[in-house]
PLY file of the C-alpha trace (Angstrom):
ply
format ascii 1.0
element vertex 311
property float x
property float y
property float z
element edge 309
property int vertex1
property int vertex2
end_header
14.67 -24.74 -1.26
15.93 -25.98 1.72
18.50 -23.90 4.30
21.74 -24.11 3.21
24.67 -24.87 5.80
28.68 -22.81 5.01
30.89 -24.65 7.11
33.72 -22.20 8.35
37.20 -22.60 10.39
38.08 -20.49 13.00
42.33 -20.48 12.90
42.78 -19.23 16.72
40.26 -21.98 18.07
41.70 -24.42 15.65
37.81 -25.45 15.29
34.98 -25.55 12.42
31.47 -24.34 13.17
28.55 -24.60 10.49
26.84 -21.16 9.96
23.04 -21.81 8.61
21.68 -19.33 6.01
17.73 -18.26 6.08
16.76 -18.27 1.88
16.42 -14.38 2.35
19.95 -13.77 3.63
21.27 -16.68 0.49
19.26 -14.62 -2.09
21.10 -11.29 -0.90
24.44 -12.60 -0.77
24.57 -15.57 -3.24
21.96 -15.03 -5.47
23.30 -17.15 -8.80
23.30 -20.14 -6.06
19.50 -19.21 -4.89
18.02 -19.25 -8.27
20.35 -22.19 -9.13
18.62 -24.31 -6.75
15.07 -23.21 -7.65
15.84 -23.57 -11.55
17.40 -27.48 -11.26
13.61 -28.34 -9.19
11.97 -26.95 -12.31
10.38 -23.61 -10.18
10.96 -19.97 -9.94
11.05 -18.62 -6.71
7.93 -16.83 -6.82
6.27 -20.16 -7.67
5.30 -18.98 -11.39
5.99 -21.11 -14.40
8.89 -20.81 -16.45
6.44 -19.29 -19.50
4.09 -17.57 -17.30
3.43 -14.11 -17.24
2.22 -11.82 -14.15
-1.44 -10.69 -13.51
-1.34 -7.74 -16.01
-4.36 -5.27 -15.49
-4.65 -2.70 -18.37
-7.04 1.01 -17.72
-8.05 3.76 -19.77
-8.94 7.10 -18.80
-7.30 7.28 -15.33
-6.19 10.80 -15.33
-8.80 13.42 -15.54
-6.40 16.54 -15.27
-6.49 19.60 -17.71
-5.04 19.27 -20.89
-4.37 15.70 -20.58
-5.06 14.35 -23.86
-5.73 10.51 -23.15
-4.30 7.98 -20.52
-3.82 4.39 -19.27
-2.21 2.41 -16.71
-0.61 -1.23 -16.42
0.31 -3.18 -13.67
2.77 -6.38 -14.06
2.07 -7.69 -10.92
3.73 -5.87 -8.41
5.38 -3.17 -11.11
2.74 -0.54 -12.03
2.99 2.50 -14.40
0.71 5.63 -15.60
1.05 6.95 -19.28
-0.85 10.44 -19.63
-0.64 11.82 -23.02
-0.58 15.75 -24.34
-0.35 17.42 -27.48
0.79 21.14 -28.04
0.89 22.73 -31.89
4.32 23.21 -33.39
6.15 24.32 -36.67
6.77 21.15 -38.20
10.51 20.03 -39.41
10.83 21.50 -43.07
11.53 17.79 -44.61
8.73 16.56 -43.44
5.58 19.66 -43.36
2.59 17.37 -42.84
3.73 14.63 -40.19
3.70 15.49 -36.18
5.95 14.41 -33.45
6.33 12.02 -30.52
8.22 12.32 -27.36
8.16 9.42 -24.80
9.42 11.02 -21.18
9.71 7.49 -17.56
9.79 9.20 -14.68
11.20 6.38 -12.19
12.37 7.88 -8.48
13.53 6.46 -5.15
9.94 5.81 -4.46
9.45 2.86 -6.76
12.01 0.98 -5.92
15.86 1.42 -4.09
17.67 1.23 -7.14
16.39 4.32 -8.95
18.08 6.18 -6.31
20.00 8.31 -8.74
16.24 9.28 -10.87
14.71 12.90 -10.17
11.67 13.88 -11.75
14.65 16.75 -13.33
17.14 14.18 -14.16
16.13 10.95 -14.94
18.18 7.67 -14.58
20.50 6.97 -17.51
17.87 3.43 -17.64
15.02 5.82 -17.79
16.38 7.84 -20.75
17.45 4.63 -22.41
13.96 2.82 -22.00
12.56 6.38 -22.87
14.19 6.48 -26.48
13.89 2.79 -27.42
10.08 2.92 -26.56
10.22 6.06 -28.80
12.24 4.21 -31.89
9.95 1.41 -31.77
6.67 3.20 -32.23
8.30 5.04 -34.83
10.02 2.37 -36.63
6.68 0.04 -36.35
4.66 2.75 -37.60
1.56 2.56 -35.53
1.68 6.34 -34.94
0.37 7.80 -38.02
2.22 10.96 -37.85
0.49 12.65 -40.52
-2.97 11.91 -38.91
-1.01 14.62 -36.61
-1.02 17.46 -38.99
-2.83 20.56 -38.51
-2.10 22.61 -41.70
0.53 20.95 -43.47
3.69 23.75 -43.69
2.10 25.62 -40.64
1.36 23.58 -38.01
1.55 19.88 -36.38
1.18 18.27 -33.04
4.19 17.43 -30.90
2.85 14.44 -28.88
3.75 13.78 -25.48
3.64 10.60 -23.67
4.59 11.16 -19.72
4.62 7.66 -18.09
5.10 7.96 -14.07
6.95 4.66 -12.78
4.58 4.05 -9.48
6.25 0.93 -8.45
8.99 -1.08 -9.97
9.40 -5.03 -9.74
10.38 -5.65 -12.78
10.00 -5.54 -16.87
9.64 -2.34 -17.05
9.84 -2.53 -20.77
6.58 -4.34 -21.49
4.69 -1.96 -18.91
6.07 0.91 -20.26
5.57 0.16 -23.90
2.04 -1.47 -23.28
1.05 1.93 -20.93
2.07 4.23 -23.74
0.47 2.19 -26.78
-2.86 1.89 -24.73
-2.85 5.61 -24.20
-2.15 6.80 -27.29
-5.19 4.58 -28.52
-7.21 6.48 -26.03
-6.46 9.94 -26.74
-8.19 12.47 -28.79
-7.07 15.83 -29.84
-7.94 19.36 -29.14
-10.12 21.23 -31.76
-8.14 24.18 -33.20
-8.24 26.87 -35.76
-5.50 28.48 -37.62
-6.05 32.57 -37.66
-5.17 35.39 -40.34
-1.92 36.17 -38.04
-1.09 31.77 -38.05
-1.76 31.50 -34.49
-3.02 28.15 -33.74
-6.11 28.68 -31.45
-7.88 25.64 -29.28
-11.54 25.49 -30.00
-12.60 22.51 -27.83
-10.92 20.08 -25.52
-12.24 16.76 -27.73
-12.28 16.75 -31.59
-10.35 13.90 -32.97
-9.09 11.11 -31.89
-5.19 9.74 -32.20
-4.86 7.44 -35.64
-3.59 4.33 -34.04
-2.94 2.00 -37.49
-2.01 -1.14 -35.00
-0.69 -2.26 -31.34
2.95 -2.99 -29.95
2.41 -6.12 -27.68
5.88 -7.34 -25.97
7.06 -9.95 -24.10
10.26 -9.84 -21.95
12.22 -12.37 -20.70
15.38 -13.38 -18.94
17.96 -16.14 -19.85
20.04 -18.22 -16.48
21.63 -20.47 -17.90
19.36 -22.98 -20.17
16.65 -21.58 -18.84
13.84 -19.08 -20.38
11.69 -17.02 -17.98
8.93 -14.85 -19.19
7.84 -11.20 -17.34
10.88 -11.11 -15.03
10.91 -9.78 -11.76
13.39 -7.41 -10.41
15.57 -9.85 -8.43
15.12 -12.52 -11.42
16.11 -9.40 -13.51
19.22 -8.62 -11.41
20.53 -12.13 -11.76
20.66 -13.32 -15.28
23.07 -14.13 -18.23
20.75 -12.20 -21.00
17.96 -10.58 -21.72
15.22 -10.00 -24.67
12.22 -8.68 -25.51
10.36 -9.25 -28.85
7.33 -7.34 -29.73
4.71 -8.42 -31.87
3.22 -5.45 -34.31
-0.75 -5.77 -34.68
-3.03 -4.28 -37.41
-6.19 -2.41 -36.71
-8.71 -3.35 -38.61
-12.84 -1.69 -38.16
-11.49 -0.78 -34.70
-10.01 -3.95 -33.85
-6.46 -5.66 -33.60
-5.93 -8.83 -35.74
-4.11 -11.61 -34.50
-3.05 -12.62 -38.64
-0.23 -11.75 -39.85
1.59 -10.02 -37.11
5.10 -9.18 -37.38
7.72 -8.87 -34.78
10.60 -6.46 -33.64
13.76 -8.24 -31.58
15.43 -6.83 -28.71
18.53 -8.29 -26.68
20.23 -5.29 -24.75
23.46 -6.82 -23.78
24.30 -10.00 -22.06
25.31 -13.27 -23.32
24.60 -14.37 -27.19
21.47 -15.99 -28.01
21.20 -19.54 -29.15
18.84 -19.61 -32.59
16.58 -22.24 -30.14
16.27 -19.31 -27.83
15.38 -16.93 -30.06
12.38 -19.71 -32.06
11.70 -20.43 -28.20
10.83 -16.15 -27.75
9.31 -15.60 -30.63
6.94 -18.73 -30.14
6.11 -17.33 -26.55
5.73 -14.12 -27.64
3.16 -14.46 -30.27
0.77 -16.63 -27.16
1.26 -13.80 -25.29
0.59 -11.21 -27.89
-2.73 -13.22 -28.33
-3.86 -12.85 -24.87
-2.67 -9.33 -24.82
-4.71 -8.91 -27.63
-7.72 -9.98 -25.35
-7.22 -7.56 -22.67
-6.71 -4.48 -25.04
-10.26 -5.51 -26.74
-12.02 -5.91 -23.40
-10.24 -2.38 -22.09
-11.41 -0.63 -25.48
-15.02 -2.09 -25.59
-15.28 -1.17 -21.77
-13.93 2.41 -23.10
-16.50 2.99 -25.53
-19.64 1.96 -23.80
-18.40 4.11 -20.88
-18.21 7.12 -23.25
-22.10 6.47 -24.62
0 1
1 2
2 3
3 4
4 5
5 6
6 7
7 8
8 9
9 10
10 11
11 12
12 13
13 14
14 15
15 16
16 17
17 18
18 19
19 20
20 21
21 22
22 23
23 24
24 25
25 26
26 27
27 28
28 29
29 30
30 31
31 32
32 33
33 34
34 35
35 36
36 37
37 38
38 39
39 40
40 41
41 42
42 43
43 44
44 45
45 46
46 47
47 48
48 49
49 50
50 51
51 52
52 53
53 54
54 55
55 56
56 57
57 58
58 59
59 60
60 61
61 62
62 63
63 64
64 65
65 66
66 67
67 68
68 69
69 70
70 71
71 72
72 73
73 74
74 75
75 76
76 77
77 78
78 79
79 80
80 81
81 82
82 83
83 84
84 85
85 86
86 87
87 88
88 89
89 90
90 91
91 92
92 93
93 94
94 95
95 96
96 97
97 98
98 99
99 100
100 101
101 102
102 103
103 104
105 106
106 107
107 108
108 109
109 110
110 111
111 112
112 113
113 114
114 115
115 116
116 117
117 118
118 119
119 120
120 121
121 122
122 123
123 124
124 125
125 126
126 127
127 128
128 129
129 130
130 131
131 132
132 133
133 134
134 135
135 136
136 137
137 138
138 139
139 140
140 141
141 142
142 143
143 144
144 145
145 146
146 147
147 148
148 149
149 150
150 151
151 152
152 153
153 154
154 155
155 156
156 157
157 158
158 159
159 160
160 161
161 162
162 163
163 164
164 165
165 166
166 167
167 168
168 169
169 170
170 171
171 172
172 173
173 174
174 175
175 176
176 177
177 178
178 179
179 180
180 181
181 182
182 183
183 184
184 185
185 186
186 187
187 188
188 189
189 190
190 191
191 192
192 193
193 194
194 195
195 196
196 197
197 198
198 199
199 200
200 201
201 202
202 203
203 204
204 205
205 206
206 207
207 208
208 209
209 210
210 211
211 212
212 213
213 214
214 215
215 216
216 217
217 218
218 219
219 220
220 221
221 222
222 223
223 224
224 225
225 226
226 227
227 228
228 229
229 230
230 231
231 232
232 233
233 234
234 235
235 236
236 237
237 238
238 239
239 240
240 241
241 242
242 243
243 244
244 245
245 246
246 247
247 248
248 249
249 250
250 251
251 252
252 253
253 254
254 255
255 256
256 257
257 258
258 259
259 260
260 261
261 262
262 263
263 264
264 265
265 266
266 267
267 268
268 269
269 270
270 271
271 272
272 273
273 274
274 275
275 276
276 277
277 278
278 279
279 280
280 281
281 282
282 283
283 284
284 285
285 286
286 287
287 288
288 289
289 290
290 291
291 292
292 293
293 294
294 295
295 296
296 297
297 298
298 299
299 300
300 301
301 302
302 303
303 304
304 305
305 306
306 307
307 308
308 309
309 310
């Protein structure tokens, strides 16, 4: 996009003078007109596709502390995240004796990006306790997390699940990191041995016994409505700027250890913004299942790497 001129009058000179603006300085103070002029030449500013996703790298097993049940870690291009998962015994709620717990806790400070400025590691942002709960409700509601794979004596005791995610650097959808980062550490997480004694103290016999019942995967795909236009994985400043936004999520089986691409179902999400056109919403759900494909691929590669790694 070329440098755009702002022709302004001075009244005591009785004169007009033409002020030229640098693309950084018109994306900081006019930024509808910036991505405007991108959009109309078919582009996005950071030169991706309209339908294209970021380089996502998925890990396993990048935190080695104690009592750190599993972990994983995504990166979205430039946004990166670290789920580490833990599991302590609890009473379990008297409705439901045999079925455990989950808690989903995004840490995002100042040091990911500016706008987190109000996030502590003791008082998150409003946005993290929002993305914190809905990441919750949708592993719940999808029901990948068999709970009752959690129990340890049903009546007695069952695991509260933890999953911690640390927001390292935000550019951007942090929904699908988030949600991807704890999925792909829950799948790589085992639980502590334990024994129940005479007095129904819950004692830990070994750090490794049995691993988390994952019955499928949560693979999203965010994007961004300006205007007419759909654009997948936004960035932050693509984020800041647009009419709507959505995320759909594709639900995958497990089946012999692996996810199946057949028969997936999906979950809709559109926090706010303007209404969605039914052609928007065919046009998401289209993109969505491609990328839950591909996503699909990575996972695969990340657990096969995973479990020749453990041999």
């Amino acid at each position: 996009m070329s440098q755009q001129r702002v022709a302004t009058t001075s009244s005591s000179a009785q004169s007009s003078s033409t002020l030229v603006l640098s693309k950084a300085a018109i994306k900081e103070l006019l930024p509808k007109t910036f991505f405007e002029a991108h959009l109309k030449e078919g582009c996005r500013p950071c030169g991706r596709g309209f339908n294209n996703a970021r380089k996502t790298v998925l890990n396993t097993g990048v935190v080695s502390t104690q009592g750190i049940c599993g972990s994983a870690s995504v990166s979205l291009g430039s946004t990166a995240v670290v789920a580490a998962i833990t599991a302590k015994p609890i009473v379990p709620a008297y409705d439901r004796p045999n079925q455990g717990t989950l808690e989903v806790s995004i840490q995002a400070t100042p040091a990911c990006a500016s706008r987190h400025s109000r996030s502590t590691y003791s008082r998150p942002s409003p946005e993290s306790k929002a993305l914190s709960a809905w990441i919750m409700e949708t592993v719940n509601s999808a029901g990948v997390l068999d709970l009752s794979s959690l129990c340890i004596e049903e009546g007695m005791a069952v695991w509260h699940v933890g999953a911690f995610v640390d927001v390292i650097s935000d550019d951007g959808n942090l929904t699908d990191a988030c949600l991807l980062a704890v999925c792909l550490a829950l799948s790589d997480s085992w639980l502590p041995g334990v024994k129940i004694t005479n007095t129904g103290t819950v004692v830990q016999t070994s750090a490794r016994h049995t691993p988390v019942r994952m019955t499928g995967l949560l693979l999203p795909l965010s994007a961004v409505v300006m205007g007419s236009d759909l654009l997948v994985d936004p960035d932050s400043s693509e984020s800041g700027s647009c009419d709507a936004r959505v995320t759909i999520v594709y639900v995958s089986s497990i089946s012999s250890g692996q996810a199946q691409v057949e028969g997936l179902r999906c979950l809709i999400h559109a926090p706010g913004g303007s209404p969605l056109s039914l052609d928007t919403l065919a046009k998401v759900r289209q993109l969505g299942q491609t990328r839950a494909v591909k996503l699909i691929g990575l996972l695969e590669m990340v657990r096969t790497a995973s479990s020749s790694s453990a041999m």
